[in-house]
N, C-alpha and C positions, 0 to 999 in steps of 0.2 A: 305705407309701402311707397316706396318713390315712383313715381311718374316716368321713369323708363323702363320701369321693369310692367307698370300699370298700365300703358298704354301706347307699348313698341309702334304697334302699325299707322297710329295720326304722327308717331315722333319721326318714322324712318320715312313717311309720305311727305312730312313737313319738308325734311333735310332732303327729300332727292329734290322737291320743287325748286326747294329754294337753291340749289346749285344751278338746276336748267337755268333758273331768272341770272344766276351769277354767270353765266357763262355767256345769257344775254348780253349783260350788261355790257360787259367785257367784250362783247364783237362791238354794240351800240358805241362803246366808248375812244376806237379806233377808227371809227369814219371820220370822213371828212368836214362832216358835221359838224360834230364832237371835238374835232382839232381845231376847226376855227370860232368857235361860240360859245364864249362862257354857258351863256342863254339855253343853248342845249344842255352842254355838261350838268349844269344845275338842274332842267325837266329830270336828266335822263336818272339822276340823285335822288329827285322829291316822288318818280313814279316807282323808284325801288325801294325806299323808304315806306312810303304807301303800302306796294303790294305785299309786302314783309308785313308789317304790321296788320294787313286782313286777315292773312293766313294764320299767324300766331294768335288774334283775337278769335277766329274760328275755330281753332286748336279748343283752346281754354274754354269757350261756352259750350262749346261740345262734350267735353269731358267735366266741366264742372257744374255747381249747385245752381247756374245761372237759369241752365237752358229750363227747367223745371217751371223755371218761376213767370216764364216769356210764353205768349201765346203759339198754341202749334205751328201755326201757319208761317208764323216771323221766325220761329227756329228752323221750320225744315226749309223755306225757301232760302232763309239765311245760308246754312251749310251748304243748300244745293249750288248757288248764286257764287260762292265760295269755290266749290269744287269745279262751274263750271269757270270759272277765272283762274285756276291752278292749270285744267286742261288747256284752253285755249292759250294762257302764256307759254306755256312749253310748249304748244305747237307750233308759237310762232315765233319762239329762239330757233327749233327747225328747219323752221322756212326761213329763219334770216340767215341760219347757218349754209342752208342751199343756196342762198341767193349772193354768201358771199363767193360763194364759189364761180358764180357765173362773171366773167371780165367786165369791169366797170366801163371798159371805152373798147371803142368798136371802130377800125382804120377803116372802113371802108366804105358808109353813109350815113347820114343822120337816121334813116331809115331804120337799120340797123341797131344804131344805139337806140334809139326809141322803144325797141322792140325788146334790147335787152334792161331796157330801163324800165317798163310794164312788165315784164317776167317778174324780176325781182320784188316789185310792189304787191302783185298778184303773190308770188312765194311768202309775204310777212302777213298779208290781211286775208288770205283764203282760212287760217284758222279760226278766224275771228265769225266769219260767216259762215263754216260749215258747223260750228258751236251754236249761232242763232239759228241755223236750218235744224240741227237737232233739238233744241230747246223748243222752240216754236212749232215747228212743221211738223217731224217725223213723228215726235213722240204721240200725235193725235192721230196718226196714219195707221188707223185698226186696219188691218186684212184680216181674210180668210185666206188659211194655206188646206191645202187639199192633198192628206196622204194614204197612197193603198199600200197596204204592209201584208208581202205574202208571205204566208204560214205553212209549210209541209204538213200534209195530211188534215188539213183542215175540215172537221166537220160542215159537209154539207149546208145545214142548218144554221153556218156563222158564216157561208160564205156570204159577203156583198154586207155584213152588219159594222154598223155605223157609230162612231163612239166621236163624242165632240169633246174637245177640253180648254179650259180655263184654266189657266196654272200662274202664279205670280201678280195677283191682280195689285196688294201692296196699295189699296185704298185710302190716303193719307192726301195731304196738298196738294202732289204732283200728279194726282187721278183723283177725277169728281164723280160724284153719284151718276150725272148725267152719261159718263163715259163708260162706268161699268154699264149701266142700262145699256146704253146701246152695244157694248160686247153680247153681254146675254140676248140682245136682242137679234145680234148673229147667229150668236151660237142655235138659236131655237128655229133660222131658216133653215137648219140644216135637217130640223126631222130624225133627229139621232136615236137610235136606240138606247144609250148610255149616255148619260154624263158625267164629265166628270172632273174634279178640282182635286187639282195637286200641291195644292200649298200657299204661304205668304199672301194670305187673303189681307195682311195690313204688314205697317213696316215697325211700327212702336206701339207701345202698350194704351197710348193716349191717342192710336188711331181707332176711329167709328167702325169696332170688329162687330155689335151690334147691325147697327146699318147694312154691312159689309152682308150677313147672313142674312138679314130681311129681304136682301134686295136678291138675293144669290136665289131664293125660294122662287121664283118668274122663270128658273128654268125649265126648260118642259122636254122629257125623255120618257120613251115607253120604258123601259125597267125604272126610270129615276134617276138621282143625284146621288153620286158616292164621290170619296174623298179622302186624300191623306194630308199630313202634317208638314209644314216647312219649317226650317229655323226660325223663322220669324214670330212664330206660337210659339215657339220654344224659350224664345231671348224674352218673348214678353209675357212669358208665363201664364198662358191660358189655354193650353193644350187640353184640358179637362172638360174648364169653360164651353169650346169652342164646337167638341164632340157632342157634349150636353145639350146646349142651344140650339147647334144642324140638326141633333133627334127628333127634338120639340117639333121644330119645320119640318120635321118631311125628310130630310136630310142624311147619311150616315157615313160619317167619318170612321175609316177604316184603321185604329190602331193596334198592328200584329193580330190581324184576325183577317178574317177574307168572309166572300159572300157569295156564293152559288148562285148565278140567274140561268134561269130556263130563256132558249130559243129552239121551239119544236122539239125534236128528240136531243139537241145538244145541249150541253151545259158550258159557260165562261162561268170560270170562277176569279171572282177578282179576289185580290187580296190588296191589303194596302199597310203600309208603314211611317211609323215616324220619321224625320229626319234624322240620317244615318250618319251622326259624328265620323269627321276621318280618324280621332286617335282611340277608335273604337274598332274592333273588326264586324265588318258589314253582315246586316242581316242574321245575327242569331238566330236560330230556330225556325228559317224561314219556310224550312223545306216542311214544316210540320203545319203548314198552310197550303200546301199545294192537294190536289187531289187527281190522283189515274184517272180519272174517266171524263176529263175536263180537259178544255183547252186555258192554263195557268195565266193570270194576265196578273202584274206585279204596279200598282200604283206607289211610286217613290220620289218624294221631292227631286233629292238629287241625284244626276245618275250615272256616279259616281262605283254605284252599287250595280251596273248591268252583270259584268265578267261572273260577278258572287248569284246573281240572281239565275244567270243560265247555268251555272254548277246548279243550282237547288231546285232545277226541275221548271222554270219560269222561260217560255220561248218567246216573250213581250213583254218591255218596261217599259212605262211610261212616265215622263218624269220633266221636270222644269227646272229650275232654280238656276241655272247659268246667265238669262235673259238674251242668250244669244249673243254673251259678249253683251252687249247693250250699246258700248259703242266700238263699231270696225273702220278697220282699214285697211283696203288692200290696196298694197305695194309690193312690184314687180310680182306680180302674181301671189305672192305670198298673203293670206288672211293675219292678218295683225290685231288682236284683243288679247286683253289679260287673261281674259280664264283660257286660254289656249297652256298655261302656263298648270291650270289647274285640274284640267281634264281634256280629256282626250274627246268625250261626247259633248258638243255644246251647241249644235243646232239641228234639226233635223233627223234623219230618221239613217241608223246604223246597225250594221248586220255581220256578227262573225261566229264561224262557228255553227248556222243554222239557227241562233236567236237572233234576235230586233229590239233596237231598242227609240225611243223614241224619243225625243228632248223640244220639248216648244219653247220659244222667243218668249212668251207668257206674254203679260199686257200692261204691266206696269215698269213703275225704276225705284231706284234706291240711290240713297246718294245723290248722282247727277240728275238732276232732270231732263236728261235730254235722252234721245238714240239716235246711234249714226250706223249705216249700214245694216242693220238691225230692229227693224220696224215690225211694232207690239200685232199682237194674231192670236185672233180664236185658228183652233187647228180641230181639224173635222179627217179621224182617222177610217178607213177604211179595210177589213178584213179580206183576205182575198185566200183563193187557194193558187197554189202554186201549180 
């Protein structure tokens, strides 16, 4: 099968990078710089020549027999290390492309030009540095976020109950043992009634999804630890595996079944799902999981599925997999991430129609190592009545 029909999404990411760098170039090569310095014109040659050839060698090990053969660590930081050098250079064609906008001379003090001469500088290198604030800084920046979600008609006996979740942990190079412990070690100040895991407990099939559930077992909830499926069980094919094993533990991964817990005279009945492909219609049979005398509570990777889940009877999803965008930016008020592109829920807690749905930042990455605007979180939900 040829390689563009095999592998569209690294071929159309390759070709739009590499225009941004062309388009760099192309301003780079019109300075004044550039016109007077071989010595330049040649860097500005051997750094584009360079950065082509990272990108197409990361193409190729990624998709070929190579990555297989390379230890984990040197492959995912490899791609990561890669993708964060695709980000950061486009951001700062960007910022060159802003800063050619601003006047190179300034009639009226040196004062002036000065200022318009640090503008500029600051507009080419703030990419460079908010890349190293997300790689370094944010991504280690666990919070708790604190949500109360009110419910019409809410059984007494669920008012004020406590549901913590871990969603997106994605346990591999870019997240250490030590980092989940201390999430779980959040999640259990919270004294929650429910916990609970929505997914992407690892990113590949050759991440430690063993470890990943030994360590997940340290959770501590009065009903327990429940659970649904992410793509990421899916792509690495241990979705059986991964139910089987949380059993063993203590654990119960929720696939197209749900589970009734008692609080006093109420019941929450959770139910929980695979990950809901989009060329698939959502939620088959879901309504054949709900029960009348319950308050319906819907555990779904992505969610993607709320609109379908409040048709079937579910007045709360709860759900992860966007990572909050993972990296934002907001410009002229505008929120700026890709999955803005992909869905409509992608942080936080949203409500139409009299259902809720709930989307946590989760606590790992994929891909990039880094987050921008978008800093990882246990979230600690709270029931309320209305």
């Amino acid at each position: 099968m040829p390689i563009v029909s095999r592998y569209p999404v690294d071929l159309i990411l390759l070709v739009l990078v590499t225009l941004i760098q062309a388009a760099g170039v192309r301003l780079l090569w019109h300075t004044a710089a550039a016109r007077t310095s071989q010595r330049v014109r040649t860097t500005i040659l051997t750094a584009t020549a360079a950065s082509l050839t990272i990108l197409v060698i990361g193409v190729l090990i990624q998709r070929s027999g190579l990555a297989g053969s390379l230890p984990v660590w040197i492959t995912s930081w490899g791609r990561g290390l890669i993708a964060a050098w695709a980000l950061t250079s486009s951001l700062a064609v960007a910022g060159l492309a802003i800063a050619r906008l601003i006047p190179a001379r300034a009639h009226h003090s040196p004062a002036r030009r000065a200022f318009l001469h640090t503008t500029q500088a600051a507009l080419i290198c703030a990419p460079v540095i908010a890349t190293g604030y997300g790689v370094f800084i944010q991504r280690h920046d666990f919070r708790l976020r604190e949500q109360d979600i009110k419910i019409a008609n809410l059984p007494p006996d669920l008012d004020g109950l406590r549901m913590v979740q871990l969603t997106d942990i994605h346990l591999s190079p870019f997240l250490s043992l030590r980092e989940l412990d201390y999430t779980i070690a959040m999640a259990n100040e919270t004294r929650a009634h429910v916990a609970l895991v929505t997914g992407d407990l690892i990113t590949r099939g050759d991440d430690p999804l063993d470890d990943c559930l030994q360590h997940l077992t340290a959770l501590r909830a009065d009903a327990g630890t429940y659970g649904c499926m992410g793509n990421h069980e899916i792509y690495a094919d241990v979705e059986a595996y991964t139910a089987r094993r949380a059993a063993e533990l203590g654990m119960h991964f929720l696939r197209q079944e749900s589970e009734p817990l008692r609080f006093g005279s109420a019941t929450l009945n959770l139910a929980g799902v695979d990950y809901q492909p989009i060329s698939k219609p959502y939620l088959p049979h879901a309504e054949t999981l709900t029960r009348p005398d319950a308050l319906n509570v819907l555990l779904s990777h992505n969610p993607d599925v709320f609109p379908t889940a409040a048709r079937k009877g579910f007045p709360l999803t709860i759900a992860g997999h966007t990572h909050g965008g993972q990296v934002r930016f907001e410009i002229l008020r505008q929120d700026l991430n890709i999955v803005r592109f992909i869905t409509p829920y992608y942080d936080g807690l949203y409500q139409e129609n009299g259902s809720s749905i709930f989307v946590s930042r989760g606590i790992g990455t994929i891909a990039l190592p880094a987050r921008l605007g978008a800093p990882p979180e246990v979230a600690l939900l709270r029931l309320c009545r209305t």
